[in-house]
C-alpha positions as CSV (number, residue, x, y, z in Angstrom):
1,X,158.9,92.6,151.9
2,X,159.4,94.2,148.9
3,X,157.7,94.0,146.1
4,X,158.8,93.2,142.5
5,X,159.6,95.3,140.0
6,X,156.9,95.8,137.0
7,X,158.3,93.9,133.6
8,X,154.8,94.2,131.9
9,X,155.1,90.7,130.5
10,X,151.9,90.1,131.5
11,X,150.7,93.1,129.3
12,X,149.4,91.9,125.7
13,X,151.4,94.4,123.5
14,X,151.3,94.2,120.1
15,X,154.6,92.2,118.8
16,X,156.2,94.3,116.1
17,X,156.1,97.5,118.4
18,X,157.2,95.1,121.0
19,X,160.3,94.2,119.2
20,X,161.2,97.8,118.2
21,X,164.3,98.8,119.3
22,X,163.4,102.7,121.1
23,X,165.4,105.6,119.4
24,X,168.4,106.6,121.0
25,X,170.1,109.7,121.1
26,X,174.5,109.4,121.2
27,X,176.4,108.8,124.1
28,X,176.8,111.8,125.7
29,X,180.5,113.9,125.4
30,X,182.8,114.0,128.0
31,X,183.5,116.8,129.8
32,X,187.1,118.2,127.8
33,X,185.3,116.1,124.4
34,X,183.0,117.0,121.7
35,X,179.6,115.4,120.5
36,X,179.6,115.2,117.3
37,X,176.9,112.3,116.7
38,X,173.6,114.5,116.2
39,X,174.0,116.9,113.9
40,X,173.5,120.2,116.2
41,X,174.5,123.4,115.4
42,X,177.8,124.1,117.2
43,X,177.0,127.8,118.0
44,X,175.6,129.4,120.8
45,X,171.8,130.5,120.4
46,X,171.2,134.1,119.4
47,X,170.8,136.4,122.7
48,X,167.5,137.6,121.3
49,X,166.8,134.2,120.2
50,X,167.3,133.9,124.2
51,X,165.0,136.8,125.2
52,X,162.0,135.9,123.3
53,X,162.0,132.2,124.7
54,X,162.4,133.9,128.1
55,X,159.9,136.0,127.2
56,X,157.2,133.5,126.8
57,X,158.1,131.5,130.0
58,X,156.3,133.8,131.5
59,X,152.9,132.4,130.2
60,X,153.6,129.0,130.7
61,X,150.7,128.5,133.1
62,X,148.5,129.0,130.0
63,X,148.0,126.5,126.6
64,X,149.9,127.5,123.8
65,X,148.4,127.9,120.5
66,X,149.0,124.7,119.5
67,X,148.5,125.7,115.9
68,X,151.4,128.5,116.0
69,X,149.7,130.8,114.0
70,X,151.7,133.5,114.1
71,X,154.6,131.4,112.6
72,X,152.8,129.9,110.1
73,X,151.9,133.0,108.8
74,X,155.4,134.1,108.8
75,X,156.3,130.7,107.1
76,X,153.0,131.3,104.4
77,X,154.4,134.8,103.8
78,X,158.1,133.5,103.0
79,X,156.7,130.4,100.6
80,X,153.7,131.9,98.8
81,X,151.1,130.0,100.5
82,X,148.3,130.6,102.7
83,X,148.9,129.7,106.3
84,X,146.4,126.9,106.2
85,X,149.3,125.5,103.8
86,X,151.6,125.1,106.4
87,X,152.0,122.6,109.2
88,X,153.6,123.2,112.4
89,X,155.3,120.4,114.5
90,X,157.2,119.5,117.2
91,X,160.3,119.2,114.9
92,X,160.0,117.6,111.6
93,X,160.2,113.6,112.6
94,X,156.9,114.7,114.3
95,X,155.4,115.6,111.6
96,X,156.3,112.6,109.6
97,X,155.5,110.1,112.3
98,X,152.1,112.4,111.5
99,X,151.8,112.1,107.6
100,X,152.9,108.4,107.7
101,X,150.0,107.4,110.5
102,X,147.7,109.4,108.3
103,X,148.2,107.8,105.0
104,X,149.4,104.5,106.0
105,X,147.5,101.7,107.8
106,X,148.1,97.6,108.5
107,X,148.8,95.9,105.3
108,X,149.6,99.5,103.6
109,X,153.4,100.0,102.2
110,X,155.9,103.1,103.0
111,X,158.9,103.0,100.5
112,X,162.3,104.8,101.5
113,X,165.6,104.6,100.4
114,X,168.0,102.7,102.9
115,X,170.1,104.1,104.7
116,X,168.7,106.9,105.2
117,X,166.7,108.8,108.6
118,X,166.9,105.9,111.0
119,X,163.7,107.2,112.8
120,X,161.9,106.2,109.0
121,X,161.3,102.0,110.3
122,X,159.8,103.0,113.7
123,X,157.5,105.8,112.3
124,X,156.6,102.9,109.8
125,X,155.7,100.3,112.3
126,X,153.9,102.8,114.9
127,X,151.6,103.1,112.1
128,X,151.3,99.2,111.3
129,X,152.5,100.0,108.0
130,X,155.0,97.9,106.1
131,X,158.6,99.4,105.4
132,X,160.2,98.4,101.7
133,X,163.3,99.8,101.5
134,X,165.9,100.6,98.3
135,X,169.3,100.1,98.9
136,X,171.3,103.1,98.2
137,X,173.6,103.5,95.1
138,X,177.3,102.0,95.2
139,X,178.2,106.0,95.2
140,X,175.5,106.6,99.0
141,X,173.0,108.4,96.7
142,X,169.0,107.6,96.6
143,X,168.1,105.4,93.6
144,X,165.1,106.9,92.4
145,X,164.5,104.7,89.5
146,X,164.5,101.7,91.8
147,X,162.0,103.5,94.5
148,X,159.4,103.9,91.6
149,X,159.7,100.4,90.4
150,X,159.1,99.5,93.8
151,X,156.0,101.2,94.4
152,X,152.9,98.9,94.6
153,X,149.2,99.1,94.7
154,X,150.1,98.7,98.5
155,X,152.5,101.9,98.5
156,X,150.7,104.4,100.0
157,X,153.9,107.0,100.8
158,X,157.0,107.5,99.8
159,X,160.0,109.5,101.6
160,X,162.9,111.6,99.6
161,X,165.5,112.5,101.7
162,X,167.7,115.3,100.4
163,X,170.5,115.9,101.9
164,X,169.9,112.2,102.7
165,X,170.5,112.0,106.4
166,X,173.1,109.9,107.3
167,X,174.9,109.8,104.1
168,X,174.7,113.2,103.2
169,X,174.1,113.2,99.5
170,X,171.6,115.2,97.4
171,X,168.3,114.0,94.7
172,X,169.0,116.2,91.8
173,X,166.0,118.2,90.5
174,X,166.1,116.3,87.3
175,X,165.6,113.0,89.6
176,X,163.4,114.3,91.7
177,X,161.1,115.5,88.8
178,X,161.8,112.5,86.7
179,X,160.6,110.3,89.5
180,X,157.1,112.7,90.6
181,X,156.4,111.5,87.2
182,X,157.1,107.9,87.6
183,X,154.6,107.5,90.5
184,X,151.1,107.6,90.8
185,X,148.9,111.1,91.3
186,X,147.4,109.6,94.5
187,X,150.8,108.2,96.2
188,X,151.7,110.7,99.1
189,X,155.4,112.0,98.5
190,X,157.2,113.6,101.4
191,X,160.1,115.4,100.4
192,X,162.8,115.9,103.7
193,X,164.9,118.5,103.6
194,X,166.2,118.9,107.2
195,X,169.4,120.0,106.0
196,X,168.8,121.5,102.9
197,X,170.2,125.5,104.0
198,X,173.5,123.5,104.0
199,X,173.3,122.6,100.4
200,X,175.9,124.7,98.1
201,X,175.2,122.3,94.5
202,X,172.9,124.0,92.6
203,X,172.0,121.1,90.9
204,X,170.0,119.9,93.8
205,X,166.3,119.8,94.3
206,X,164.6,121.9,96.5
207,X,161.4,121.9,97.7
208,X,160.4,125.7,97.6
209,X,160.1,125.4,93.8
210,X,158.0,122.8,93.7
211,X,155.2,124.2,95.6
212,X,152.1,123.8,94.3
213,X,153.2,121.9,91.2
214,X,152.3,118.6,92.6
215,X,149.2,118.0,94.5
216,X,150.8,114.9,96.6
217,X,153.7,116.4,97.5
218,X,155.0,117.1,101.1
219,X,157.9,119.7,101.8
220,X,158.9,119.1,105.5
221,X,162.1,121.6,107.4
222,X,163.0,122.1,110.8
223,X,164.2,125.0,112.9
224,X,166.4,122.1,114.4
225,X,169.8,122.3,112.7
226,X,170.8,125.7,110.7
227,X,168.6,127.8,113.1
228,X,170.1,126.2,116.2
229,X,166.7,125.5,117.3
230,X,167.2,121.6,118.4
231,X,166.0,122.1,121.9
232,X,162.8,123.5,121.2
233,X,161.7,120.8,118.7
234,X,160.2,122.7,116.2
235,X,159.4,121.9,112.3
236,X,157.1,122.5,109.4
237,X,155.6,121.2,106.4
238,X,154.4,123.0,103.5
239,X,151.7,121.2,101.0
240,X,148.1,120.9,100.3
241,X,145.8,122.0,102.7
242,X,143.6,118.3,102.3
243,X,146.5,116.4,103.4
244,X,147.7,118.9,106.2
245,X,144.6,118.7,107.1
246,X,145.4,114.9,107.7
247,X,147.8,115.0,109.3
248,X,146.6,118.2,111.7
249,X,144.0,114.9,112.7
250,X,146.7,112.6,113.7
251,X,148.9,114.8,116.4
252,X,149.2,114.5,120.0
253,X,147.0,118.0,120.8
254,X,148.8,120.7,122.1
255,X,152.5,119.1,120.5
256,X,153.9,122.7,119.7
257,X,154.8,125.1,123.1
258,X,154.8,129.1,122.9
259,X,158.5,128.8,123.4
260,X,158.9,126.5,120.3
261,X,157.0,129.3,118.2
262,X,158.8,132.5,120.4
263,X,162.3,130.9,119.4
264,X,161.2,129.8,115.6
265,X,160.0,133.5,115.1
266,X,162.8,135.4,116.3
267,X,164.8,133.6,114.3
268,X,163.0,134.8,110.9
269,X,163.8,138.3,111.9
270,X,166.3,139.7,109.1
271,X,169.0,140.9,111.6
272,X,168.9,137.3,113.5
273,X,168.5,135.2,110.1
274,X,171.1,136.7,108.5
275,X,173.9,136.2,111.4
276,X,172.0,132.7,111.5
277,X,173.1,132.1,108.0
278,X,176.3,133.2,108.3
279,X,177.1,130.8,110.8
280,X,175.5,128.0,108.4
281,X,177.7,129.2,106.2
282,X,181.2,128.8,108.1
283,X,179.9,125.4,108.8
284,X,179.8,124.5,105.4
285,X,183.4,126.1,104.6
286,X,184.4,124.0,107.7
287,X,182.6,120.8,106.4
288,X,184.5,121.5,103.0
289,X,187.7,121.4,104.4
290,X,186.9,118.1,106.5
291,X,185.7,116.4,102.9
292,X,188.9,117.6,101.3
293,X,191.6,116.5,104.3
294,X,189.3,112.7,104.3
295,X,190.2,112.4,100.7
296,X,193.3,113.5,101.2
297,X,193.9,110.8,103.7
298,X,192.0,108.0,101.7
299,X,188.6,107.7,103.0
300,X,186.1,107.0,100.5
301,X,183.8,109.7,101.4
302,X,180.7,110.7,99.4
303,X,180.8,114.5,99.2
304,X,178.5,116.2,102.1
305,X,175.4,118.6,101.8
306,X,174.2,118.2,105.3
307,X,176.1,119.6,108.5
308,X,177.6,116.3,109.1
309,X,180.2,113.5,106.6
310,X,179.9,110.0,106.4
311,X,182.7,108.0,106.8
312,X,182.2,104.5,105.5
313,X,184.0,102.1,107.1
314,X,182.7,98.7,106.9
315,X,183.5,96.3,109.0
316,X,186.0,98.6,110.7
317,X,183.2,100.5,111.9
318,X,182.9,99.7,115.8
319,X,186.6,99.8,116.1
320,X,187.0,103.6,114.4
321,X,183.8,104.8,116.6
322,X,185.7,103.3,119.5
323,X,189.0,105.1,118.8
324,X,187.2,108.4,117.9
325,X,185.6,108.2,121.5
326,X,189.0,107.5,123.2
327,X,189.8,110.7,122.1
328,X,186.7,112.9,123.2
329,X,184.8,112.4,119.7
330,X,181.3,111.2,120.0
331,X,180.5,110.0,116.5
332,X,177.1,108.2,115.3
333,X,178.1,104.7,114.5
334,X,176.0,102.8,112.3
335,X,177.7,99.3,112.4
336,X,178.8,97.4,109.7
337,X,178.5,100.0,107.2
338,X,180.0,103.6,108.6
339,X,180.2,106.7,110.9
340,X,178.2,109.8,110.5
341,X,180.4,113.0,112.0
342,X,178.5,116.4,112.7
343,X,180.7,119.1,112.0
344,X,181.3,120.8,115.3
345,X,183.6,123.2,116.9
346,X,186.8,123.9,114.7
347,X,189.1,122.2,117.7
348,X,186.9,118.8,116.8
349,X,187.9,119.0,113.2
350,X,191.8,118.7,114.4
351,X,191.5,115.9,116.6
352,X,189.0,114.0,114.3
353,X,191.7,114.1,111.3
354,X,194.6,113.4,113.7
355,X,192.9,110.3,115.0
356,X,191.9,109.3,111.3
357,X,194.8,109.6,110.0
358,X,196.3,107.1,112.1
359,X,193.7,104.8,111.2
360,X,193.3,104.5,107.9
361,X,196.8,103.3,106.6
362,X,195.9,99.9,109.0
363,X,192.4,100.2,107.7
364,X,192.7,100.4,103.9
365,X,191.6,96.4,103.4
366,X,188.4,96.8,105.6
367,X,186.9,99.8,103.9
368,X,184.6,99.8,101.4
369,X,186.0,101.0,97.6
């Protein structure tokens, strides 16, 4: 006889984690296609990006130094901080999942603009925390005015994303400023910049030069997306050493592998970095091209800072994804309101305007204005 399956319904879970829908990565490309749905960095990894990772296999029957102190230091040296000023993680969502469990608890608040990281509502409710989220501007952009106002004697943190992730538009300096000084002194602000090597608009905040101007401020990155470093899940956060200290108290121990800090470091090398930035840098004269030919074709699409566009499409939204993966594009749908496209490989870029172009002449009632 065999025996049944496990369900766990017997298990008392609790209900809101319970009803969670899990995080899920994008369907996975077919073999002649292109996945274009999570934001990774076309190119190859650097062959001595390659040796040093290799390098440290050979130790893996040993503990890492979970605190990656050699790449902190590197990271302290770049930003003008002390190491102790710098947070290491396995890639940035770890690290927010991190700050959020350490400031937030049952009946506390976490405001965010919406949409924005779709990881932000899980990391909210693994705390037990309560999400309040803005809706974004008609024009995709974070309404800052409308996150202070929401802020309660509840709010206990609030999340800036810039380039805002799936939308892809920036928080100005002058709004980001304008809003530190709208909330209160003790109100934890983390500022996520994932994708902030890829911004070109000077006009855009950036969180290297705010260090150490406000005491509840939070600058999070990742070795994930312009350093090609996806794989290895490795990120960091740069603020006061009270609340790293904080968060260092909330992570799984032992979260960040020699191989994560052997790849992250051989990246910061000058010769490595700069061919690393070069390739960031064709990626954004590929992603300006993209914006221009959309236009072109009549997409209403909100100029890009990230590595990726968003295509709003409504209602239309299933139906495009669906004709984008007939043709070997694996986009990140986010039905009813649109499709966020990594730039990839220039051959992607051909077949993802050939397909739209088709589309949108039928489409034009269903999109958004």
């Amino acid at each position: 006889m065999t025996a049944p399956e496990p369900t766990g319904a017997g298990v008392r879970l609790r209900p809101e984690i319970a009803a969670l829908p899990p995080y899920r990565q994008g369907r996975p490309a077919p073999a002649d296609g292109f996945k274009l749905s999570s934001n990774e960095n076309p190119f190859d990894p650097l062959p001595s990006v390659v040796e040093a990772i290799s390098t440290s296999a050979k130790q893996v029957n040993r503990y890492p130094d979970a605190s990656a102190l050699p790449l902190r230091e590197a990271l302290a040296a770049r930003f003008g901080v002390s190491a102790d000023e710098v947070l290491v993680g396995a890639g940035s969502v770890s690290l927010l999942a991190q700050f959020i469990v350490a400031a937030a608890a049952p009946g506390d608040e976490v405001v965010y603009s919406w949409r924005s990281f779709e990881a932000y509502p899980g990391l909210v409710a693994v705390a037990g925390a309560t999400s309040v989220t803005v809706p974004n501007q008609p024009d995709h952009r974070h309404d800052l005015e409308a996150m202070a106002a929401a802020i309660t004697d509840r709010t206990r943190v609030a999340i800036v994303c810039s380039p805002n992730n799936p939308t892809g538009t920036i928080v100005t300096a002058a709004e980001f400023d304008a809003f530190m000084a709208a909330v209160p002194a003790d109100l934890l602000v983390l500022l996520d910049e994932a994708y902030i090597e890829f911004v070109r608009d000077e006009a855009s905040v950036d969180g290297r030069s705010l260090i150490g101007r406000y005491p509840n401020l939070v600058v999070l990155r990742t070795f994930s997306k312009a350093y090609g470093l996806a794989g290895l899940r490795v990120g960091y956060a740069i603020g006061p050493v009270g609340i790293l200290d904080a968060a260092r108290s909330t992570a799984i121990p032992l979260g960040v592998t020699a191989a994560s800090t052997a790849g992250a470091l051989a990246s910061l090398e000058p010769a490595a970095e700069a061919e690393l930035l070069e390739r960031v840098e064709a990626i954004t004269v590929r992603r300006g091209r993209l914006y221009e030919a959309l236009l072109a074709q009549g997409w209403p699409v909100p100029e890009p800072h990230g590595n990726f566009v968003w295509l709003p499409t409504g209602a239309a939204t299933a139906e495009v994804a669906d004709r984008l993966f007939e043709a070997g594009l694996v986009t990140r749908a986010f039905p009813p309101e649109g499709i966020r496209i990594s730039i990839g490989e220039e051959e992607s870029g051909d077949i993802l305007l050939r397909i739209l172009g088709e589309l949108v002449p039928a489409l034009q009632e269903q999109l958004p204005s």
